[in-house]
N, C-alpha and C positions, 0 to 999 in steps of 0.2 A: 770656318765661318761660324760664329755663334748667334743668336736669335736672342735678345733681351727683351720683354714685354712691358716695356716702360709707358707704355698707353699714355703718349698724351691722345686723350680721345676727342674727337669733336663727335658729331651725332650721329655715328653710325650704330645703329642698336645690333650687337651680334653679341649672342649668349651662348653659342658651343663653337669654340675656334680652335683648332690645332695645326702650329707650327711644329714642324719636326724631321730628322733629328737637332738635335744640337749638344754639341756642333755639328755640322753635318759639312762634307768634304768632295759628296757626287751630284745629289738630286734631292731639294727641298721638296717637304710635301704642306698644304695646306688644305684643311679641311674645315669645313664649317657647314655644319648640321641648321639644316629649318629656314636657311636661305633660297627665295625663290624670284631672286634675279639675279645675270651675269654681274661679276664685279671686275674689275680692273686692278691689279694687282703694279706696285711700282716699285723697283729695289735700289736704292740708293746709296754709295758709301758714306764714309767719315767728311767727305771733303763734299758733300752732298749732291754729286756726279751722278747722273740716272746710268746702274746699269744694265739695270732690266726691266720690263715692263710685257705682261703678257695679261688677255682674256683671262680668265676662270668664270669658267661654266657650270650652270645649273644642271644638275641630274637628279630627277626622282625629289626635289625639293632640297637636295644638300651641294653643295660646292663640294672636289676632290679632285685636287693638278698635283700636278709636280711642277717645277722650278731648275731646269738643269744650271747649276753652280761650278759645276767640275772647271771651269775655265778662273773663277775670282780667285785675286790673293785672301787669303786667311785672314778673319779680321772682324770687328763688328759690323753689318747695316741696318738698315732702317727700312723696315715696309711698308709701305702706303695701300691698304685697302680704299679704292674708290667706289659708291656704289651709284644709284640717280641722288647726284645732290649732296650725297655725305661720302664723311670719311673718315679712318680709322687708322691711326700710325700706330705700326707697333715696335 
Protein backbone atom coordinates (compact mmCIF):
# COMPACT_ATOMS: atom_id res chain seq x y z
CA UNK A 1 0.00 0.00 0.00
CA UNK A 2 1.28 3.30 -0.80
CA UNK A 3 0.47 6.85 0.95
CA UNK A 4 0.15 9.82 -1.65
CA UNK A 5 -0.34 13.30 -0.12
CA UNK A 6 -2.38 14.89 -2.72
CA UNK A 7 -4.21 17.12 0.12
CA UNK A 8 -7.19 18.17 -1.26
CA UNK A 9 -7.64 20.03 2.06
CA UNK A 10 -10.62 21.60 3.34
CA UNK A 11 -9.96 23.38 6.92
CA UNK A 12 -8.21 21.35 8.96
CA UNK A 13 -5.15 23.37 9.98
CA UNK A 14 -2.33 20.54 10.99
CA UNK A 15 1.34 21.75 10.44
CA UNK A 16 3.53 18.49 11.64
CA UNK A 17 1.76 15.30 10.04
CA UNK A 18 3.61 11.95 9.34
CA UNK A 19 2.32 9.19 7.46
CA UNK A 20 4.64 6.28 7.34
CA UNK A 21 6.14 3.87 5.94
CA UNK A 22 5.43 3.82 2.46
CA UNK A 23 4.70 1.67 1.18
CA UNK A 24 4.08 0.04 4.02
CA UNK A 25 2.81 -3.86 3.96
CA UNK A 26 2.13 -4.47 8.29
CA UNK A 27 1.17 -1.44 10.39
CA UNK A 28 0.68 2.30 9.19
CA UNK A 29 1.85 4.86 11.74
CA UNK A 30 0.35 8.40 11.84
CA UNK A 31 1.57 11.13 13.84
CA UNK A 32 0.80 14.65 14.27
CA UNK A 33 2.79 16.93 16.56
CA UNK A 34 0.75 20.11 18.46
CA UNK A 35 -2.71 18.45 18.18
CA UNK A 36 -4.81 18.55 21.19
CA UNK A 37 -7.95 16.85 20.27
CA UNK A 38 -8.89 13.09 19.45
CA UNK A 39 -9.34 12.92 15.58
CA UNK A 40 -10.90 10.23 13.54
CA UNK A 41 -9.10 8.81 11.22
CA UNK A 42 -11.00 6.99 7.91
CA UNK A 43 -9.21 4.55 5.17
CA UNK A 44 -10.89 4.26 1.98
CA UNK A 45 -9.94 2.36 -1.37
CA UNK A 46 -9.94 3.32 -5.09
CA UNK A 47 -13.44 2.25 -5.49
CA UNK A 48 -14.05 4.57 -2.38
CA UNK A 49 -15.31 1.49 0.06
CA UNK A 50 -14.55 2.48 3.89
CA UNK A 51 -11.93 0.09 4.99
CA UNK A 52 -11.04 1.30 8.04
CA UNK A 53 -11.82 3.94 10.39
CA UNK A 54 -10.29 4.08 14.03
CA UNK A 55 -9.90 6.92 17.09
CA UNK A 56 -6.50 8.64 17.20
CA UNK A 57 -5.84 9.79 20.39
CA UNK A 58 -4.29 12.75 21.95
CA UNK A 59 -1.05 12.14 24.28
CA UNK A 60 1.00 14.86 25.84
CA UNK A 61 -0.49 17.36 23.00
CA UNK A 62 0.68 15.08 19.94
CA UNK A 63 -1.43 12.22 18.10
CA UNK A 64 0.74 8.71 17.46
CA UNK A 65 -1.45 5.18 16.33
CA UNK A 66 -0.70 2.89 14.23
CA UNK A 67 -3.08 1.45 11.52
CA UNK A 68 -2.90 -2.42 11.23
CA UNK A 69 -2.95 -2.93 7.13
CA UNK A 70 -1.57 -6.45 7.10
CA UNK A 71 -5.00 -7.66 5.96
CA UNK A 72 -5.49 -4.96 2.47
CA UNK A 73 -4.55 -5.70 -1.04
CA UNK A 74 -1.70 -3.63 -2.22
CA UNK A 75 -2.79 -0.62 -3.81
CA UNK A 76 -3.28 3.21 -3.29
CA UNK A 77 -5.95 4.76 -0.43
CA UNK A 78 -7.25 7.71 0.62
CA UNK A 79 -7.27 9.06 4.21
CA UNK A 80 -9.67 11.19 5.78
CA UNK A 81 -8.48 13.06 8.90
CA UNK A 82 -11.66 14.13 10.74
CA UNK A 83 -11.35 16.52 13.45
CA UNK A 84 -14.52 18.95 15.56
CA UNK A 85 -15.90 20.15 12.24
CA UNK A 86 -12.94 19.74 9.80
CA UNK A 87 -11.10 17.70 7.74
CA UNK A 88 -8.24 16.81 5.97
CA UNK A 89 -7.82 14.07 3.03
CA UNK A 90 -4.69 12.93 2.22
Amino acid sequence: MEVYDNASVSSLEITKLWVYPNPVSDKLTIKIDGENENMDVVMYDVFEKKVRAQLLEVTQNNIHNTINVSDLVSGPYLLLLRGDNEVKTI
